[in-house]
MIDOSE-1310 file (N, C-alpha, C; in nm, 2 decimals, decimal comma, always signed):
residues 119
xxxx	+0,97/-2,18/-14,22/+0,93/-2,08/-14,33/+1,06/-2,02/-14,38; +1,10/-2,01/-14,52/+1,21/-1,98/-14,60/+1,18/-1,79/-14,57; +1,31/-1,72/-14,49/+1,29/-1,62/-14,53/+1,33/-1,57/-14,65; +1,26/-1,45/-14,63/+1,25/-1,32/-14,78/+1,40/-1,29/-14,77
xxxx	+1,44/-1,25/-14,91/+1,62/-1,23/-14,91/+1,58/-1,12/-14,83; +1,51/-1,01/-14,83/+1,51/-0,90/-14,73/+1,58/-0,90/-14,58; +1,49/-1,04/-14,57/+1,56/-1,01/-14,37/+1,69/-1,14/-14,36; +1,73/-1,22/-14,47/+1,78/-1,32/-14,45/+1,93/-1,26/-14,38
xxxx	+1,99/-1,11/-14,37/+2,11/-1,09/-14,33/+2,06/-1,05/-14,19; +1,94/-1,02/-14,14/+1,92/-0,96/-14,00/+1,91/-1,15/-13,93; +1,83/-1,26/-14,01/+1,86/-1,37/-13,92/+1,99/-1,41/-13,93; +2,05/-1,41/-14,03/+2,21/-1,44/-13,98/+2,30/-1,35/-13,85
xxxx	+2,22/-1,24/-13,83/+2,31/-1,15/-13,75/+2,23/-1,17/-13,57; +2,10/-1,26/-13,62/+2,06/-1,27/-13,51/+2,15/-1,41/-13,44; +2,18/-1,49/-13,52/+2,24/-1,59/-13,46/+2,34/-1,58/-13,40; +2,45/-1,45/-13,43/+2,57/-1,39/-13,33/+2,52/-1,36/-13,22
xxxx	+2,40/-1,27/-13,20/+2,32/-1,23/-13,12/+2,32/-1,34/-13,01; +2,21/-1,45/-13,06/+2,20/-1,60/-12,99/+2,30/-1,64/-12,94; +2,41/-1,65/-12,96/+2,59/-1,74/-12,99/+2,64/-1,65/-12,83; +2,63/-1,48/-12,88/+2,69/-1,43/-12,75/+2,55/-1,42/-12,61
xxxx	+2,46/-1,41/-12,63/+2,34/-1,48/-12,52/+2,36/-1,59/-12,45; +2,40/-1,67/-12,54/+2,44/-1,83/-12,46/+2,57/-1,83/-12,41; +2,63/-1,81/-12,45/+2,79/-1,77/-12,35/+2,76/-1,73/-12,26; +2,74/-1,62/-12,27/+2,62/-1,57/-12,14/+2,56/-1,61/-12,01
xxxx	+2,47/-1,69/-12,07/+2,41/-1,80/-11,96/+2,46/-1,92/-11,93; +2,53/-1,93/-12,00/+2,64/-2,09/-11,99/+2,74/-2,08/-11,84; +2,79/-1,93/-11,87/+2,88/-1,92/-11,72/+2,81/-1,77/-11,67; +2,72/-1,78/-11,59/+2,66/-1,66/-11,55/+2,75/-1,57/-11,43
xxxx	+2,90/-1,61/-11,40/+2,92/-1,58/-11,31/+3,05/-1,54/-11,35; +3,07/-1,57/-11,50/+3,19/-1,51/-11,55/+3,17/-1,31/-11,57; +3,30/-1,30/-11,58/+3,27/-1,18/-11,67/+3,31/-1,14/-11,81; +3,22/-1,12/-11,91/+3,18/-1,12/-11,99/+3,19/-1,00/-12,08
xxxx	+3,22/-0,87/-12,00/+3,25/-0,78/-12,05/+3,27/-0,75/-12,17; +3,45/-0,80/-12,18/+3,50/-0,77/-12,32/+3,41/-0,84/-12,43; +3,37/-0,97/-12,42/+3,29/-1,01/-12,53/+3,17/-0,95/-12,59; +3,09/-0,89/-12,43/+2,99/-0,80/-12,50/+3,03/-0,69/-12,58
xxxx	+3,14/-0,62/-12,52/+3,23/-0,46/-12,60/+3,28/-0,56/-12,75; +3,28/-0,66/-12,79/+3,34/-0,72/-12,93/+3,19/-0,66/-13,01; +3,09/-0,70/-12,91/+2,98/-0,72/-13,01/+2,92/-0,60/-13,02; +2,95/-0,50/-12,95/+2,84/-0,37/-12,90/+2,83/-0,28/-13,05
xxxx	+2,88/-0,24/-13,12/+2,87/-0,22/-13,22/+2,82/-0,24/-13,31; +2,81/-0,36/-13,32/+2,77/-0,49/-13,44/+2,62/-0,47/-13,42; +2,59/-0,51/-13,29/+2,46/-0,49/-13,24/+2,39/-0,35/-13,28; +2,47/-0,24/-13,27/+2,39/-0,10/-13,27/+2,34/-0,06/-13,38
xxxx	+2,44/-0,13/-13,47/+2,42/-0,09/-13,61/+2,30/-0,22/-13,66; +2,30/-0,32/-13,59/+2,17/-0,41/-13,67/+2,08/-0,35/-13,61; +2,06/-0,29/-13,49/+1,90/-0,22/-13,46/+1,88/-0,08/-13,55; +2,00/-0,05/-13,59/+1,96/+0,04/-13,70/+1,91/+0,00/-13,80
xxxx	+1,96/-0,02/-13,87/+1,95/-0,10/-14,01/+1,80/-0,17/-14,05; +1,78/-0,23/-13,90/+1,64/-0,28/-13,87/+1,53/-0,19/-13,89; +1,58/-0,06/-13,81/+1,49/+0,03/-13,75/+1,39/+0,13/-13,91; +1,52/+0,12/-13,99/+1,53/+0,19/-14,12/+1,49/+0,10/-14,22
xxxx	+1,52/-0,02/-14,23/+1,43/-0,07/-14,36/+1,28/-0,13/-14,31; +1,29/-0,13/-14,21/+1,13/-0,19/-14,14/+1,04/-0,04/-14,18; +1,07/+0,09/-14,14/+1,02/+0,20/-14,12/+0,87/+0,22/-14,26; +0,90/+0,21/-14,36/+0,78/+0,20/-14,43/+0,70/+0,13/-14,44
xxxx	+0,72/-0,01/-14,35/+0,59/-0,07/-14,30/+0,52/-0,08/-14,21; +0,58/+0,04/-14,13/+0,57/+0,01/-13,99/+0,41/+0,06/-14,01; +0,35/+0,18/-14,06/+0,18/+0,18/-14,06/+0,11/+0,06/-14,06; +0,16/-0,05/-14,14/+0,07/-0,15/-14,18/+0,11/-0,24/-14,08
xxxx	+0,18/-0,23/-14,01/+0,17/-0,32/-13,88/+0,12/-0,30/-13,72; +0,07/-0,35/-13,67/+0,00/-0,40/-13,54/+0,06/-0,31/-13,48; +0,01/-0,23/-13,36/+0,07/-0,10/-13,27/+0,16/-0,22/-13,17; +0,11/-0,37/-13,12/+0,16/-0,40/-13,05/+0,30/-0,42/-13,07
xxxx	+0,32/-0,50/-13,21/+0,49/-0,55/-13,26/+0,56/-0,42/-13,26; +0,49/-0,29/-13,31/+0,63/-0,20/-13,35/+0,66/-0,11/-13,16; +0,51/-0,12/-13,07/+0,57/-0,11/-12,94/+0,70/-0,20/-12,89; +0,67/-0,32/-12,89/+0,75/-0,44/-12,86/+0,89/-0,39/-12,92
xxxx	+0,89/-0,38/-13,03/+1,01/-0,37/-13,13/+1,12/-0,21/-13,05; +1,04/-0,13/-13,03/+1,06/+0,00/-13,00/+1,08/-0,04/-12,90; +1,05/-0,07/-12,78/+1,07/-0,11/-12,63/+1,21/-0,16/-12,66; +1,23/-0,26/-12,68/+1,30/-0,37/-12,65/+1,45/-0,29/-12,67
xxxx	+1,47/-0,27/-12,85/+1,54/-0,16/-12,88/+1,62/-0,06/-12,79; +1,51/-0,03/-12,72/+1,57/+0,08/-12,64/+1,62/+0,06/-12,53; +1,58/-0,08/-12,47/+1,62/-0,14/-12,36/+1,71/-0,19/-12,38; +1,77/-0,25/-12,50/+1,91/-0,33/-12,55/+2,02/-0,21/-12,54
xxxx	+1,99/-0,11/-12,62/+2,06/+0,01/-12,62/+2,11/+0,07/-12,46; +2,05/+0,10/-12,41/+2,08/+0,13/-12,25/+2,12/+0,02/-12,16; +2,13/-0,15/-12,21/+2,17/-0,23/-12,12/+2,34/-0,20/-12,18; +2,37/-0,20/-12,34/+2,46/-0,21/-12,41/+2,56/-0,12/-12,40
xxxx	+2,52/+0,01/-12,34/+2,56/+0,11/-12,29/+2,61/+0,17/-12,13; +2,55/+0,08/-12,07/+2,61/+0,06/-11,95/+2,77/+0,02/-11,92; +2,79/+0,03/-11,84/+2,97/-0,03/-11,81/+3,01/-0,01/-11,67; +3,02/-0,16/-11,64/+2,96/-0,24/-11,72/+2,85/-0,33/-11,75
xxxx	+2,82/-0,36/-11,87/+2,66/-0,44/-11,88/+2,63/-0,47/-11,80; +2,51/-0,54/-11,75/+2,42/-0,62/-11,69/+2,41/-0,76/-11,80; +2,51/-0,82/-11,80/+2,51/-0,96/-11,85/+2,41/-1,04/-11,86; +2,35/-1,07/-11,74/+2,26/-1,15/-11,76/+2,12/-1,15/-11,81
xxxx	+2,11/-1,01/-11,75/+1,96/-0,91/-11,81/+2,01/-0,87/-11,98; +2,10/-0,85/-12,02/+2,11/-0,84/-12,12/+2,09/-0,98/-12,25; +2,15/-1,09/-12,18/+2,15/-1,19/-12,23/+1,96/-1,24/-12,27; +1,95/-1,23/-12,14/+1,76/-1,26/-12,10/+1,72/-1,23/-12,26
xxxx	+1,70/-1,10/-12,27/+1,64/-0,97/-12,33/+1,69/-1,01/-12,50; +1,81/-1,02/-12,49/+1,86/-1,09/-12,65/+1,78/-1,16/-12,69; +1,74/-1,29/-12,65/+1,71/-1,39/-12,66/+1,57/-1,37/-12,69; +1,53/-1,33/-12,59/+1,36/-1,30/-12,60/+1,35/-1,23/-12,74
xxxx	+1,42/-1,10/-12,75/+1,35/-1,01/-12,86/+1,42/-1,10/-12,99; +1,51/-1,17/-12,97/+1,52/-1,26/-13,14/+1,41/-1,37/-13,21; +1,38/-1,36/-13,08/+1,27/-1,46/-13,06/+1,14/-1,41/-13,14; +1,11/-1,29/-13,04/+1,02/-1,23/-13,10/+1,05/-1,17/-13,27
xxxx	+1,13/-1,13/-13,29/+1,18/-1,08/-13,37/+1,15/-1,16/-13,52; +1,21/-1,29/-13,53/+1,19/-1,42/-13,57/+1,06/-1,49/-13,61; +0,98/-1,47/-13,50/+0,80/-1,58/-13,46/+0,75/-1,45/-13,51; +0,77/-1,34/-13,41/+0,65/-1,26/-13,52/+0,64/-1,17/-13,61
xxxx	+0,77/-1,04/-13,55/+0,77/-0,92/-13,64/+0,82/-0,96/-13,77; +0,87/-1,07/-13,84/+0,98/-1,10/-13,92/+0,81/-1,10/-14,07; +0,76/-1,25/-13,96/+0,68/-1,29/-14,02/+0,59/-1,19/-14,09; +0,51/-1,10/-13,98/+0,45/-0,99/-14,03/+0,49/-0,90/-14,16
xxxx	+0,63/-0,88/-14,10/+0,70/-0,78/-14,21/+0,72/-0,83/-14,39; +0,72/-1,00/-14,33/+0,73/-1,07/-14,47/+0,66/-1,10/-14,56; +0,51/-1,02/-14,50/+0,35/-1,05/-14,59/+0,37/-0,93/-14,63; +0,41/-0,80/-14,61/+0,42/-0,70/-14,70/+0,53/-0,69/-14,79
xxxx	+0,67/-0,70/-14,79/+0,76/-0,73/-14,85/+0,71/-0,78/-15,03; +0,80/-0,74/-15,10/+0,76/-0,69/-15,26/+0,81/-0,87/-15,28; +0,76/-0,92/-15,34/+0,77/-1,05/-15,43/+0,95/-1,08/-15,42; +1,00/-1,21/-15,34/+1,13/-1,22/-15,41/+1,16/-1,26/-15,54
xxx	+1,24/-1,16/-15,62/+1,31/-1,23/-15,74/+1,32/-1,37/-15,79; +1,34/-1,48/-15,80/+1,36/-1,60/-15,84/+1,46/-1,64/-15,95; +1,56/-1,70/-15,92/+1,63/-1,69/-16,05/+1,68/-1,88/-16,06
């Protein structure tokens, strides 16, 4: 499914997401640290950003996605915050909520979304 220009910068930012998850699990015994501290910011600000242009639709969606969405969030934030991380629970948790993020909330959010432009 072609996304809406609306989220097309949150999946490109999900694929950094993906990129440092898989490093991640690739050497689970490394430490990872600094890589995560490259990305921790980058990250905090896409769950904003998220948090804020999703926010006027959030009535018209399902109590379950915006719990999910809200959980996860908050659990990324406190793994991300730690020092240092929990690597691999962090990694897990990436993965999952891009996932989710991607298959459903994206979708959902994309049936309300105003008509793209066309040019």
């Amino acid at each position: 499914m072609k996304r809406h220009p609306a989220l097309q910068d949150f999946s490109r930012e999900h694929h950094t997401a993906l990129s440092l998850a898989n490093r991640i699990r690739k050497q689970p015994q490394a430490d990872h640290q600094a890589d995560i501290e490259r990305h921790r910011d980058e990250l905090l600000q896409h769950f904003d950003a998220e948090e804020q242009q999703f926010l006027p639709y959030w009535p018209q969606l399902p109590i379950a996605l915006q719990q999910r969405f809200a959980a996860e969030h908050a659990e990324l934030r406190r793994l991300l915050a730690q020092t240092p991380a929990d690597a691999a629970q962090l990694a897990e948790l990436l993965t999952a909520h891009v996932r989710f993020e991607e298959r459903e909330l994206f979708n959902a959010i994309q049936d309300l979304l105003p008509p793209a432009a066309t040019s």
